[in-house]
C-alpha positions as a Markdown table, in Angstrom:
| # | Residue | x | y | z |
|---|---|---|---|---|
| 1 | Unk | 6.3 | 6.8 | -23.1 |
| 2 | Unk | 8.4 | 8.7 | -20.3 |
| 3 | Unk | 8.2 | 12.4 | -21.1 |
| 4 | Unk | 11.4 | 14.5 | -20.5 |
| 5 | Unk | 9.3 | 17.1 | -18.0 |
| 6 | Unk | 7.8 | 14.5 | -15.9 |
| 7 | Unk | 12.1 | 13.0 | -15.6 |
| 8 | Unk | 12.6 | 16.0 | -14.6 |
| 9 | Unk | 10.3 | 16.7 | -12.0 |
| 10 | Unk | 11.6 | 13.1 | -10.8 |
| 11 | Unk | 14.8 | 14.0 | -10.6 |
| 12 | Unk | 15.4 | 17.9 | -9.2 |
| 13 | Unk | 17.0 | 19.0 | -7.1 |
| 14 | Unk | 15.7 | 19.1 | -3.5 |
| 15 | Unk | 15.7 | 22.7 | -3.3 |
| 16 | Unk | 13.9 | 23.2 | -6.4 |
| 17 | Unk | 11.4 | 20.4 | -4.6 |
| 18 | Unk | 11.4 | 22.6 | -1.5 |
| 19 | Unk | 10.3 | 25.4 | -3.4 |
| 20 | Unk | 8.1 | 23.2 | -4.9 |
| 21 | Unk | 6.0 | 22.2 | -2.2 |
| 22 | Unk | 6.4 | 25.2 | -0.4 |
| 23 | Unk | 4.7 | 27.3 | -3.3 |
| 24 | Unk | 1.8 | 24.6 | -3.4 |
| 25 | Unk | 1.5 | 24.0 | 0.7 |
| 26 | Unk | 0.9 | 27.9 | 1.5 |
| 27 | Unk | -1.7 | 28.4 | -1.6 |
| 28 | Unk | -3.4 | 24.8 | -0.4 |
| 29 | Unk | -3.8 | 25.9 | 3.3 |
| 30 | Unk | -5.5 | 29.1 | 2.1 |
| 31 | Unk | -7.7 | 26.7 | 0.1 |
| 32 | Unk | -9.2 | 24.6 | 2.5 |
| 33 | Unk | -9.6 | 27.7 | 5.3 |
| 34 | Unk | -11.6 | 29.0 | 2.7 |
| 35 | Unk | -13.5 | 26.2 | 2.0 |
| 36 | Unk | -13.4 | 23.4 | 4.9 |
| 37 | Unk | -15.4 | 25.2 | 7.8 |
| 38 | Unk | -14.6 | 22.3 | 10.0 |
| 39 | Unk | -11.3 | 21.8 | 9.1 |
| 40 | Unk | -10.6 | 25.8 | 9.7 |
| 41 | Unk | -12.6 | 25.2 | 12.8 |
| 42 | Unk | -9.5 | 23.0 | 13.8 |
| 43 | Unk | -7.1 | 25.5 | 12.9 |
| 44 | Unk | -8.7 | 28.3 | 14.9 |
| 45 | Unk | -8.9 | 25.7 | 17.9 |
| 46 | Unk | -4.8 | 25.8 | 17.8 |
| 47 | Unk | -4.8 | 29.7 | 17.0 |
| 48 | Unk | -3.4 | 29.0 | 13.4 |
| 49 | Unk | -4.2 | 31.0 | 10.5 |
| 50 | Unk | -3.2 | 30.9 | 6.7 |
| 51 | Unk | -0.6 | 33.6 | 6.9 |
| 52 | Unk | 1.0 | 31.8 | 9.9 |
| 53 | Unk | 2.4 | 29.4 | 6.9 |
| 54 | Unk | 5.1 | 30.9 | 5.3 |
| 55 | Unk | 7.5 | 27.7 | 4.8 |
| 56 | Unk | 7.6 | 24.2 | 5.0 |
| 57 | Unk | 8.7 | 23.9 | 8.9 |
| 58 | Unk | 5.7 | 26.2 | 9.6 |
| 59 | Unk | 3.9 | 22.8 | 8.7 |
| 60 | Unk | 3.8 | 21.3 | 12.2 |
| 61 | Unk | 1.9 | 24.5 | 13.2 |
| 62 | Unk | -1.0 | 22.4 | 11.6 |
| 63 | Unk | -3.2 | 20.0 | 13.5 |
| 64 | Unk | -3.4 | 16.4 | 12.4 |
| 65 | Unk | -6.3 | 15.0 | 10.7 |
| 66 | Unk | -7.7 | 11.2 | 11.4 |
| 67 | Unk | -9.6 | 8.9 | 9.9 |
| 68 | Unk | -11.8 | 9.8 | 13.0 |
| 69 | Unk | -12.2 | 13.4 | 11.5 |
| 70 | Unk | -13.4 | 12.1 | 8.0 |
| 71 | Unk | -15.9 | 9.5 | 9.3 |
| 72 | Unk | -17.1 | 12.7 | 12.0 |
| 73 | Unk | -17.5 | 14.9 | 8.6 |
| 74 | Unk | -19.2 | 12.1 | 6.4 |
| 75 | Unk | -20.2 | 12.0 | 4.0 |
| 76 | Unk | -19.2 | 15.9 | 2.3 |
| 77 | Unk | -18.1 | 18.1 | 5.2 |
| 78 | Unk | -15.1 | 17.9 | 4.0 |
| 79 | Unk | -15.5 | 18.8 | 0.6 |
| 80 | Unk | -13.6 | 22.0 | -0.5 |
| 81 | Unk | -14.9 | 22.7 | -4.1 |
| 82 | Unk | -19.1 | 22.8 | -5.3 |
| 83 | Unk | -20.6 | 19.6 | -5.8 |
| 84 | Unk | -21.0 | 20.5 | -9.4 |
| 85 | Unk | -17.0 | 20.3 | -10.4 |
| 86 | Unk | -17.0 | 17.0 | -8.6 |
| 87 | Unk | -16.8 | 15.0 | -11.0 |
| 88 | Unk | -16.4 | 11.2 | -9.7 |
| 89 | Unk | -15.5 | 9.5 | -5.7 |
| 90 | Unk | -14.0 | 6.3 | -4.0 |
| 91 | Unk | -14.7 | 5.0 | -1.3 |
| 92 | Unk | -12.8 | 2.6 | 1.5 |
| 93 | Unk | -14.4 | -0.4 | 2.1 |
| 94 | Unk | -15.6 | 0.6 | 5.7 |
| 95 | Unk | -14.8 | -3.1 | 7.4 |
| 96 | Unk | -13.5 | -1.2 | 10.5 |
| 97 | Unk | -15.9 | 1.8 | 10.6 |
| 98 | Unk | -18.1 | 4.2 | 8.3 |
| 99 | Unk | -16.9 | 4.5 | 5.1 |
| 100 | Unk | -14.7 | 7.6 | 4.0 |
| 101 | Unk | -15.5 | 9.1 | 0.7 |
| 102 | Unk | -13.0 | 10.5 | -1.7 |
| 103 | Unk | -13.8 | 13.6 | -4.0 |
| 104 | Unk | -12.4 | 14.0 | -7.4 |
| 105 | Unk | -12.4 | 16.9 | -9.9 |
| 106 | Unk | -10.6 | 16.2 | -13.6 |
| 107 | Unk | -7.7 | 17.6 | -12.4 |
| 108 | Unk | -7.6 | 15.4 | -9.6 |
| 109 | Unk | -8.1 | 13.0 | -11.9 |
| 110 | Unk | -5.3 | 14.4 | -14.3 |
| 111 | Unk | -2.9 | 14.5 | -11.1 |
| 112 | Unk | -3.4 | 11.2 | -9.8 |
| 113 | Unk | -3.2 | 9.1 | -13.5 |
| 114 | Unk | 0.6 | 11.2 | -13.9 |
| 115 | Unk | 1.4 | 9.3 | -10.4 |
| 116 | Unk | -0.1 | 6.4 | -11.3 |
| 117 | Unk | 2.0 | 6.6 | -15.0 |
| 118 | Unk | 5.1 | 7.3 | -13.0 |
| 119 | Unk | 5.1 | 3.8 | -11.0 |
| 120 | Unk | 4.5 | 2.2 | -14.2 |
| 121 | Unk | 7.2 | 3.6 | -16.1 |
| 122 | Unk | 9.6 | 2.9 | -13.2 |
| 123 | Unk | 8.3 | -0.5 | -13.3 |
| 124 | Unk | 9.7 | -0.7 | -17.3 |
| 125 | Unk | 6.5 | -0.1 | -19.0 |
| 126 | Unk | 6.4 | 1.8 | -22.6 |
| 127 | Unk | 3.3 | 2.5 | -25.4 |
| 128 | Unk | 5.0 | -1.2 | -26.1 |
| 129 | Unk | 3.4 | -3.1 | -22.8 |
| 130 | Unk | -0.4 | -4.8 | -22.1 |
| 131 | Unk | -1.3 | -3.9 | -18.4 |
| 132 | Unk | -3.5 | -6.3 | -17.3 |
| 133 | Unk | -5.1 | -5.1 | -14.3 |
| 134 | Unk | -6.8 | -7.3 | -11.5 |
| 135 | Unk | -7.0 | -4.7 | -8.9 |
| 136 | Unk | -11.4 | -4.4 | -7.9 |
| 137 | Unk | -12.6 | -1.8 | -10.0 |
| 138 | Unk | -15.8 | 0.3 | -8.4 |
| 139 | Unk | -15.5 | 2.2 | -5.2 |
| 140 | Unk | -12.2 | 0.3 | -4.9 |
| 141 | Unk | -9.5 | 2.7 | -5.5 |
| 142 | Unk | -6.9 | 0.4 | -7.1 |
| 143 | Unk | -8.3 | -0.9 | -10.5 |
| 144 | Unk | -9.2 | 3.0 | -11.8 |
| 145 | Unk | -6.1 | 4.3 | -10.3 |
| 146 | Unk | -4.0 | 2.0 | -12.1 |
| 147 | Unk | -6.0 | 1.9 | -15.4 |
| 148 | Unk | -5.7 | 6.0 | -16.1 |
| 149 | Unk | -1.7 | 5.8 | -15.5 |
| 150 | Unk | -1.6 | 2.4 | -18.1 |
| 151 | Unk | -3.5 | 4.6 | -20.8 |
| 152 | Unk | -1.3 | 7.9 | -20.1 |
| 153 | Unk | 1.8 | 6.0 | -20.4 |
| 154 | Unk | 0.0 | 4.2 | -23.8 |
| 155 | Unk | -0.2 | 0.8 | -22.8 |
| 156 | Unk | -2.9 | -1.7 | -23.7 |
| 157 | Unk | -4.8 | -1.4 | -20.7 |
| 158 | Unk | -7.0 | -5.1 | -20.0 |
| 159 | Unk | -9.2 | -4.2 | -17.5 |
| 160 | Unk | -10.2 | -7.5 | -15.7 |
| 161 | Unk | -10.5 | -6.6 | -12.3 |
| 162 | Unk | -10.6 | -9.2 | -9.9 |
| 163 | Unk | -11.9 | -12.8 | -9.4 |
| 164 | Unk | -12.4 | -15.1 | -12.3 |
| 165 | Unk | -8.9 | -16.8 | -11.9 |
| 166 | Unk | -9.5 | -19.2 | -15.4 |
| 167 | Unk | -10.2 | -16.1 | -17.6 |
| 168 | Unk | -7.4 | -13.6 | -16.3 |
| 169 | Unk | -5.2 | -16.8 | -17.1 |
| 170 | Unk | -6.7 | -17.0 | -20.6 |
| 171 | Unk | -6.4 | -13.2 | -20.9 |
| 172 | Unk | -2.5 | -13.6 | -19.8 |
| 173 | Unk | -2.2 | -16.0 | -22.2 |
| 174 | Unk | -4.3 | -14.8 | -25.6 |
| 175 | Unk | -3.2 | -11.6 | -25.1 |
| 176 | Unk | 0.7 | -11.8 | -24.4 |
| 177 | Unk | 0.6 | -9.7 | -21.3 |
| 178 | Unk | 3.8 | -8.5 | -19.9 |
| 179 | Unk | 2.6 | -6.2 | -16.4 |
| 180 | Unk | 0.2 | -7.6 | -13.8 |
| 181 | Unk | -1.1 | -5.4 | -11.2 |
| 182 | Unk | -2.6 | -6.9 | -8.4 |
| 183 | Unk | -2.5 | -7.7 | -5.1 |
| 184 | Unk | 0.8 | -9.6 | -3.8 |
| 185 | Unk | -1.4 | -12.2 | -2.3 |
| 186 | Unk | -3.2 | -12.7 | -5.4 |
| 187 | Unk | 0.0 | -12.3 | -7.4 |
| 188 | Unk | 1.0 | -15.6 | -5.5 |
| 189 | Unk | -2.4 | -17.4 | -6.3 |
| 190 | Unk | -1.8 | -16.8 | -9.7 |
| 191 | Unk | 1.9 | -18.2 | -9.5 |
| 192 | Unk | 0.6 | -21.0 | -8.1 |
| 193 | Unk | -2.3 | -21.6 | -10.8 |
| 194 | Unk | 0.2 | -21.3 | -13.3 |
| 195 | Unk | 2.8 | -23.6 | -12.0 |
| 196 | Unk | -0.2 | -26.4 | -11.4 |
| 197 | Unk | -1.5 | -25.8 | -15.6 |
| 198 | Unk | 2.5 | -26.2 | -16.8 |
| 199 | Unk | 1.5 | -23.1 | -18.3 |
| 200 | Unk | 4.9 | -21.2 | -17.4 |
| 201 | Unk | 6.2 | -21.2 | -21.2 |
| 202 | Unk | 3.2 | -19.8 | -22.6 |
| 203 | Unk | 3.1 | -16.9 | -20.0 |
| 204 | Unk | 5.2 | -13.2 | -21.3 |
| 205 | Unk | 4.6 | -11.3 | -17.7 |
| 206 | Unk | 8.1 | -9.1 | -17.0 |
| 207 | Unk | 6.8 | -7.1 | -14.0 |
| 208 | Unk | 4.6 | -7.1 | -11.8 |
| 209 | Unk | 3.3 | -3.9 | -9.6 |
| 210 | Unk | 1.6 | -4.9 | -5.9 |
| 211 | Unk | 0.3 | -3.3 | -3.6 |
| 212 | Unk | -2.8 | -2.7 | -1.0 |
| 213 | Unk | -1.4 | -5.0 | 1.7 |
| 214 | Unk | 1.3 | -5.3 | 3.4 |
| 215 | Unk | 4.5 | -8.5 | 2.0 |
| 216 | Unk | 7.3 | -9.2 | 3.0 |
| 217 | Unk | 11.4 | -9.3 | 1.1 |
| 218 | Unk | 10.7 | -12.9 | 1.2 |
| 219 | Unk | 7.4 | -13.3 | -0.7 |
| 220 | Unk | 8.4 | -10.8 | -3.5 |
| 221 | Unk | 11.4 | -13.1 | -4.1 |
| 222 | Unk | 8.9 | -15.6 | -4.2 |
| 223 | Unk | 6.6 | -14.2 | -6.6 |
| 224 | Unk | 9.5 | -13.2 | -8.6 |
| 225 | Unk | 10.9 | -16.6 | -9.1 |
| 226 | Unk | 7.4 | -18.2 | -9.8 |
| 227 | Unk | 6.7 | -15.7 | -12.2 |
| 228 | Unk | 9.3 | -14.6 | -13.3 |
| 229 | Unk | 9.0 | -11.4 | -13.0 |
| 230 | Unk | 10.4 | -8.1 | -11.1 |
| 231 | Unk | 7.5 | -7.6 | -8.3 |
| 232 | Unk | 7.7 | -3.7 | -7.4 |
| 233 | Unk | 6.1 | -2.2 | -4.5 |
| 234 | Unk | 3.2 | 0.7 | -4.8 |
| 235 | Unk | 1.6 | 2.7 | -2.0 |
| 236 | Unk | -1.7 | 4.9 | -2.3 |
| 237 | Unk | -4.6 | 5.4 | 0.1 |
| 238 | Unk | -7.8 | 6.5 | -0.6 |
| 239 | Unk | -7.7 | 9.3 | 1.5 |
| 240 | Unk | -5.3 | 10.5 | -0.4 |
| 241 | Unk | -5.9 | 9.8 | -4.0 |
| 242 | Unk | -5.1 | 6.1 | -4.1 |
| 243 | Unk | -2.0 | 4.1 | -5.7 |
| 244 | Unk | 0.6 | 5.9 | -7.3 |
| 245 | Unk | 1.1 | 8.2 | -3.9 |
| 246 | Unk | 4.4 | 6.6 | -4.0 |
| 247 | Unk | 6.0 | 3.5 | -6.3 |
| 248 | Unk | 9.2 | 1.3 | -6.4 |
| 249 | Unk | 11.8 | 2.0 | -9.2 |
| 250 | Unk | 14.2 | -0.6 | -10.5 |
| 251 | Unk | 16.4 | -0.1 | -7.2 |
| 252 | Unk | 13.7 | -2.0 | -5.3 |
| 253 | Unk | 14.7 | -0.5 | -2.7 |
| 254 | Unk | 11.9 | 1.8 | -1.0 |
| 255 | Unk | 9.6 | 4.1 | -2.7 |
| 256 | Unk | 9.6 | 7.1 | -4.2 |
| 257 | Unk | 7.1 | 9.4 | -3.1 |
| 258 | Unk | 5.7 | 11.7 | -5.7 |
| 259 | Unk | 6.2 | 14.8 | -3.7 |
| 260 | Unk | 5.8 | 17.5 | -5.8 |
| 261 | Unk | 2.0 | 16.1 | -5.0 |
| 262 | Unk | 2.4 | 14.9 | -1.7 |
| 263 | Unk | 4.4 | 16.1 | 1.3 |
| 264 | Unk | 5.2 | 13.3 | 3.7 |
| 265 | Unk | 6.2 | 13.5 | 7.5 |
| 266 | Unk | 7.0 | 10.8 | 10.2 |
| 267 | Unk | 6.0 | 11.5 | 13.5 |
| 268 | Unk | 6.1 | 9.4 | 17.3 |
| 269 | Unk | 2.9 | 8.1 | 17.1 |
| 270 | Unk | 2.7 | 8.5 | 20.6 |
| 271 | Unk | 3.9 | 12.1 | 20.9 |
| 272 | Unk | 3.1 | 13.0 | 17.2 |
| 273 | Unk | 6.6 | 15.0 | 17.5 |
| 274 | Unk | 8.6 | 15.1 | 13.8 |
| 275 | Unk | 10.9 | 12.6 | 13.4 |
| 276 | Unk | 14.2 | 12.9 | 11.5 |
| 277 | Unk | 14.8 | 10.8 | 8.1 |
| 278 | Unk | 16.0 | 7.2 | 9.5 |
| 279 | Unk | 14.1 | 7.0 | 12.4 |
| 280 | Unk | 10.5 | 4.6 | 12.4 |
| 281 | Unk | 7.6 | 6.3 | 12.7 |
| 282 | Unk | 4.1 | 7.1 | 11.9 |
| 283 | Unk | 3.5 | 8.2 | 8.4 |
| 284 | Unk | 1.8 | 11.9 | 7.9 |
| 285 | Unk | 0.4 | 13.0 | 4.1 |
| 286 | Unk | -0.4 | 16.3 | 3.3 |
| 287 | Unk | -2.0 | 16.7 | -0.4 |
| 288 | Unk | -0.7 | 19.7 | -2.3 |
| 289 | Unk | -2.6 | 20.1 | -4.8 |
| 290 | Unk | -6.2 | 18.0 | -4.6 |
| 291 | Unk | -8.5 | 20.5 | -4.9 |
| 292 | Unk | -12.1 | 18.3 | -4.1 |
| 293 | Unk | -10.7 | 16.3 | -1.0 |
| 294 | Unk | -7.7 | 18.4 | 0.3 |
| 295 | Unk | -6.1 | 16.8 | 3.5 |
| 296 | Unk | -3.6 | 18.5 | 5.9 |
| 297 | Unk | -1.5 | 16.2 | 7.8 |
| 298 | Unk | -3.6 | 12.9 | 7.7 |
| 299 | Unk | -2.1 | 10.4 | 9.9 |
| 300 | Unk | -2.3 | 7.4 | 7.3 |
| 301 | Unk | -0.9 | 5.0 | 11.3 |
| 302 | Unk | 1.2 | 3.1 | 8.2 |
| 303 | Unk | 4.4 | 2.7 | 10.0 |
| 304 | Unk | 7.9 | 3.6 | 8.2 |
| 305 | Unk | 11.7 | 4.7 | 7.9 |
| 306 | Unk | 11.8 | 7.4 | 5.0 |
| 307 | Unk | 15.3 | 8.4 | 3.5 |
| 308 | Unk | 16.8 | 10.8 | 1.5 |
| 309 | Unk | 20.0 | 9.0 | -0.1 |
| 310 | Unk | 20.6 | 9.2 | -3.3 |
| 311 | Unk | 18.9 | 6.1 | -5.3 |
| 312 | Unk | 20.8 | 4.9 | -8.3 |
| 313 | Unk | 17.7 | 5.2 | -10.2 |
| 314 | Unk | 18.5 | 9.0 | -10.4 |
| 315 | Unk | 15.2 | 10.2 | -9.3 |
| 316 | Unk | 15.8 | 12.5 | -6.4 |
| 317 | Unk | 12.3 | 11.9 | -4.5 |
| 318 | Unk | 12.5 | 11.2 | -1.2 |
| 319 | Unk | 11.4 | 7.1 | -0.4 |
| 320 | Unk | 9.5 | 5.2 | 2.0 |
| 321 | Unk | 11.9 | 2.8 | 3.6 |
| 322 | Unk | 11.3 | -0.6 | 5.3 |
| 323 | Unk | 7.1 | -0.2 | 5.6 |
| 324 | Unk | 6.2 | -2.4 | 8.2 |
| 325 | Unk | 2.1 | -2.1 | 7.5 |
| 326 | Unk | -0.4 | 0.1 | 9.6 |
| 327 | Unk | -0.7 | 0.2 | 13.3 |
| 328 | Unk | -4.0 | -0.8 | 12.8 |
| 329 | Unk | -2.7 | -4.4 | 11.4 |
| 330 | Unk | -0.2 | -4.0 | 14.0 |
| 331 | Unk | -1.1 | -6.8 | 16.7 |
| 332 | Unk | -0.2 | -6.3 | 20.1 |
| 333 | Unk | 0.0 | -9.9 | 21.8 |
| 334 | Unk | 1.5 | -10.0 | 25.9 |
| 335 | Unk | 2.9 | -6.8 | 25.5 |
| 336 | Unk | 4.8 | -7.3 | 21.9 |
| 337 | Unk | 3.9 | -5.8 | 18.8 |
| 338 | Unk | 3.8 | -8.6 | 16.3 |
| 339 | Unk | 3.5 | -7.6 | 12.0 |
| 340 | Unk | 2.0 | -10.7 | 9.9 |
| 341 | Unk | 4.8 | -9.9 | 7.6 |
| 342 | Unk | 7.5 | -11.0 | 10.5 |
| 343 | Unk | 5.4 | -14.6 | 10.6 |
| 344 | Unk | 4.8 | -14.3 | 6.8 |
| 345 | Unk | 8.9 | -13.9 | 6.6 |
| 346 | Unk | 9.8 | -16.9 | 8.6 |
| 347 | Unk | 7.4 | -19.1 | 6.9 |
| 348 | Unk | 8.9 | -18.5 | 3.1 |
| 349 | Unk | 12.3 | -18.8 | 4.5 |
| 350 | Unk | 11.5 | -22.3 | 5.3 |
| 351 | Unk | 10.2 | -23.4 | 2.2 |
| 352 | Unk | 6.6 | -22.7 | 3.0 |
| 353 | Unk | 3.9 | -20.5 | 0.9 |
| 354 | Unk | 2.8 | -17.5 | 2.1 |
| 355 | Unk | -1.0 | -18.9 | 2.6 |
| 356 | Unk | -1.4 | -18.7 | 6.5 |
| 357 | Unk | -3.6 | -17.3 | 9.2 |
| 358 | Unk | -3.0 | -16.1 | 12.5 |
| 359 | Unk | -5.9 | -16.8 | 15.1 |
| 360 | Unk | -5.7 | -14.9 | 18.3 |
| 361 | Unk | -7.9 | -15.3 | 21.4 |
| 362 | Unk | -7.6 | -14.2 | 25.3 |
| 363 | Unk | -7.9 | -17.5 | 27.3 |
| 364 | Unk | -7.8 | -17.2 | 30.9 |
| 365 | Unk | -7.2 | -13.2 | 30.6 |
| 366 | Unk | -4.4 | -14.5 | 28.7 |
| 367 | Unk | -3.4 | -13.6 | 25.2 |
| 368 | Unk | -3.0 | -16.4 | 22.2 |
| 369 | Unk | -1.6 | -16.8 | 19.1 |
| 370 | Unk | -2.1 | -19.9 | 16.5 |
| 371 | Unk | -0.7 | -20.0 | 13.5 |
| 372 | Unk | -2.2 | -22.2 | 10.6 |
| 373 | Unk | -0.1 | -22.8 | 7.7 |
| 374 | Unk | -0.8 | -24.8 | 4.7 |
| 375 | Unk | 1.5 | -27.5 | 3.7 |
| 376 | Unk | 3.0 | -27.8 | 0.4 |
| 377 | Unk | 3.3 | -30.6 | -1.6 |
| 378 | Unk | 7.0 | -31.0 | -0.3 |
| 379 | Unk | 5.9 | -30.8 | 3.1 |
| 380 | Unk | 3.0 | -33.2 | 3.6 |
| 381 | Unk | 3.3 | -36.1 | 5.4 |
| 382 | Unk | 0.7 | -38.7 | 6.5 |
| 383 | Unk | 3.0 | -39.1 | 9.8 |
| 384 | Unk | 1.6 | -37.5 | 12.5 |
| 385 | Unk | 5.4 | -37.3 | 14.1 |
| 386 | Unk | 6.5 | -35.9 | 11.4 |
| 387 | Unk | 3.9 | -33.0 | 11.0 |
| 388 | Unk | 4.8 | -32.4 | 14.7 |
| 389 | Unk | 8.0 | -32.1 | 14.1 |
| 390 | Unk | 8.0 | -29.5 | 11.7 |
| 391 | Unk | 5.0 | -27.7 | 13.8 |
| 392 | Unk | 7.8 | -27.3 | 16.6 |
| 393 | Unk | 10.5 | -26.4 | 14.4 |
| 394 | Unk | 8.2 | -23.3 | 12.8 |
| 395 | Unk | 6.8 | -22.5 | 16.1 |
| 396 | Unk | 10.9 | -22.1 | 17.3 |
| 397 | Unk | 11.6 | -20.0 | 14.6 |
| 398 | Unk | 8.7 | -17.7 | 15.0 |
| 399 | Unk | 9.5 | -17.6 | 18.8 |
| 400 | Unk | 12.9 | -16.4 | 17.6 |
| 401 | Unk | 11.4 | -13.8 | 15.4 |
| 402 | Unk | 8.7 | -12.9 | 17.5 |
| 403 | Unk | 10.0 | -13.1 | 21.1 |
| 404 | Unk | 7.1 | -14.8 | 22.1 |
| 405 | Unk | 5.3 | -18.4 | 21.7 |
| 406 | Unk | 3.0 | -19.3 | 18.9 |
| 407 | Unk | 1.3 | -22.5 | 18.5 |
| 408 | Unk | 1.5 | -23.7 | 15.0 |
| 409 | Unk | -0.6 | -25.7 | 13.0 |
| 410 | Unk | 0.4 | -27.2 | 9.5 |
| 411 | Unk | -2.9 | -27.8 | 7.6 |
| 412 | Unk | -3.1 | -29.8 | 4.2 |
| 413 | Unk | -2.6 | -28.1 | 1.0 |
| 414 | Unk | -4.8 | -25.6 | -0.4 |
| 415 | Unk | -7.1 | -25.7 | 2.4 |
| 416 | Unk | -7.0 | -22.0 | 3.4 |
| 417 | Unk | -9.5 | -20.2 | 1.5 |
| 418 | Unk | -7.6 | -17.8 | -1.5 |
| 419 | Unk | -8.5 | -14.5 | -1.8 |
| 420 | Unk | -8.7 | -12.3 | -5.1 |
| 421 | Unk | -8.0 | -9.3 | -3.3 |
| 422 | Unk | -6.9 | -8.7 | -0.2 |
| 423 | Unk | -5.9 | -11.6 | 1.7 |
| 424 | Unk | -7.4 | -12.0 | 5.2 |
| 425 | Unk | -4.6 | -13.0 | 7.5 |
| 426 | Unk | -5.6 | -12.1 | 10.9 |
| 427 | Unk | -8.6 | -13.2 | 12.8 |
| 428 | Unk | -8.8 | -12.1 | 15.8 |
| 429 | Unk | -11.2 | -13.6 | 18.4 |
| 430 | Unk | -10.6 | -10.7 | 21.6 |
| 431 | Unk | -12.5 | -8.3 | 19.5 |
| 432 | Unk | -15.4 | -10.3 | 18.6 |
């Protein structure tokens, strides 16, 4: 159940938050130059010390850590407490590179299932509610993440994990279970599963909290009519503890970071200069208070808008704003920078699913891009002038979006593999 201190943490004032993370960002600096020889090997490099942090603005005194830095560092070099009060890791998948590790001690632990019990609680969920998780459990930070915040808040926690789409419908159904957590692209798999077995009477879901990929406006309102259900956004990164780094409230409009753990920046991630609130940028995470895996300005390349307006939820926490996805998903194709979720948008305003792929090859020193998108059962047509048709009419509306041309391809229902985690929307041939 929501206590009243954690309410009030939510919702101070932002001076008492200032004072907050100020307090927590001088003793955390001292911390890992005590204990992160590379890391105070970076500080020395800019001439920066401990007692050179004295308040928050002092922050960009700092150098940045990368992903770079962690992988250099692998796999404990970056560990800021004995190996003894470690007491369990997570690990990224390492698809793009070596894998990065993540320390925890209990009271990392402790910290990160109060974030985690947070997003649920803004999500609706009381001692009352049965979580059903299908996040991956393992290395995978999402299905542990999510199950500590279910059993602080008092929830009956199912933990599933992913895959097995036939049982986690059983489950949903035996058990009554009103909160999903999953991925959104899963989420939409299991909308669709649903909607095929006529089994929307007998499901009690009211919520449903996605995250670890990027969605669109469009494909929530999707999920949420399917299901019917309110779909809220969460954010985490392993790096940095995992989900619950910042969560959607019943505003569903941005999230809240949890920043009496977590100090956020946006630079030019060009420049790395600070950015004002409003203006897009590179997200930047410092961890206040980890204490086995401390990071000092890790440059997550998610890129954002953050605000400080009041929210009509009450809580005062400052939100993450219109996140487009990380620069890393961020395709640049003749010179624009194209987002899945702007294709992903267009395609569920016209009636389509969101189950697509974008191909993208260099022919003739020339960039590419194909879309393939599966038909549904309202769009399929044996007339080969008809698919065309529609194939121009999507491709217009992407070039509208996009400012450039993409070649699309309609493809027959259900004939782009489903994923159980995260979708895979992008292949692209240049790199291979």
């Amino acid at each position: 159940m929501e206590r009243y201190y954690q309410r009030e943490i939510e919702c101070a004032s932002s001076a008492e938050i200032r004072k907050i993370q100020e307090e927590k960002l001088i003793k955390q600096v001292r911390h890992v130059w005590e204990n992160v020889p590379y890391y105070r090997a970076k500080m020395e490099a800019k001439g920066v010390s401990p007692d050179d942090i004295r308040c928050l603005e002092d922050i960009s005194k700092l150098p940045f850590v990368t992903k770079d830095d962690l992988r250099e560092t692998y796999p404990m070099g970056m560990l800021a407490v004995p190996r003894s009060k470690v007491v369990r890791i997570h690990s990224t998948s390492g698809t793009t590179g070596k894998r990065v590790i993540g320390y925890y001690t209990q009271a990392d632990l402790d910290m990160w299932d109060e974030c985690c019990a947070r997003a649920l609680i803004a999500a609706g969920a009381t001692d009352e509610d049965i979580c059903q998780i299908c996040y991956g459990y393992g290395l995978f930070t999402g299905g542990m993440g999510i199950h500590g915040g279910s059993q602080k808040v008092g929830c009956l926690t199912v933990p599933m994990s992913s895959g097995n789409t036939e049982r986690q419908l059983q489950f949903m159904e035996d058990l009554g279970s009103t909160i999903l957590c999953c991925t959104p692209s899963y989420a939409a798999y299991l909308a669709e599963c649903i909607l095929e077995r006529g089994l929307q009477d007998k499901i009690r879901l009211k919520a449903g909290i996605l995250g670890a990929e990027a969605w669109s406006e469009e494909m929530r309102q999707d999920i949420e009519k399917k299901l019917g259900i309110k779909a809220f956004d969460i954010y985490g990164l392993t790096e940095l503890s995992g989900p619950g780094v910042a969560y959607e409230c019943s505003a569903q409009n941005g999230m809240h970071i949890n920043e009496d753990h977590f100090l956020a920046e946006t630079v030019d991630p060009v420049t790395l200069e600070p950015l004002p609130d409003g203006e897009q940028g590179e997200l930047v995470f410092t961890s206040l208070d980890r204490e086995a895996f401390p990071l000092l300005r890790y440059r997550t390349k998610d890129i954002c808008v953050m605000s400080s307006e009041p929210c009509s939820c009450g809580r005062t926490h400052k939100k993450i704003m219109s996140l487009r996805g990380r620069s890393d998903d961020m395709l640049v194709i003749k010179g624009v920078n194209v987002f899945p979720s702007q294709i992903e948008a267009v395609l569920l305003e016209q009636g389509y699913q969101a189950n697509y792929q974008i191909v993208v090859d260099r022919v003739n020193y020339t960039d590419t891009i194909e879309v393939r998108v599966e038909m549904t059962a309202e769009h399929f047509s044996d007339s080969l002038a008809e698919i065309t048709e529609m194939e121009k009419k999507l491709s217009a509306d992407i070039k509208t979006m996009l400012g450039i041309h993409a070649k699309v391809r309609l493809v027959a229902p259900r004939s782009i593999e489903r994923s159980e985690g995260k979708a895979v929307r992008v292949i692209d041939k240049r790199k291979i």
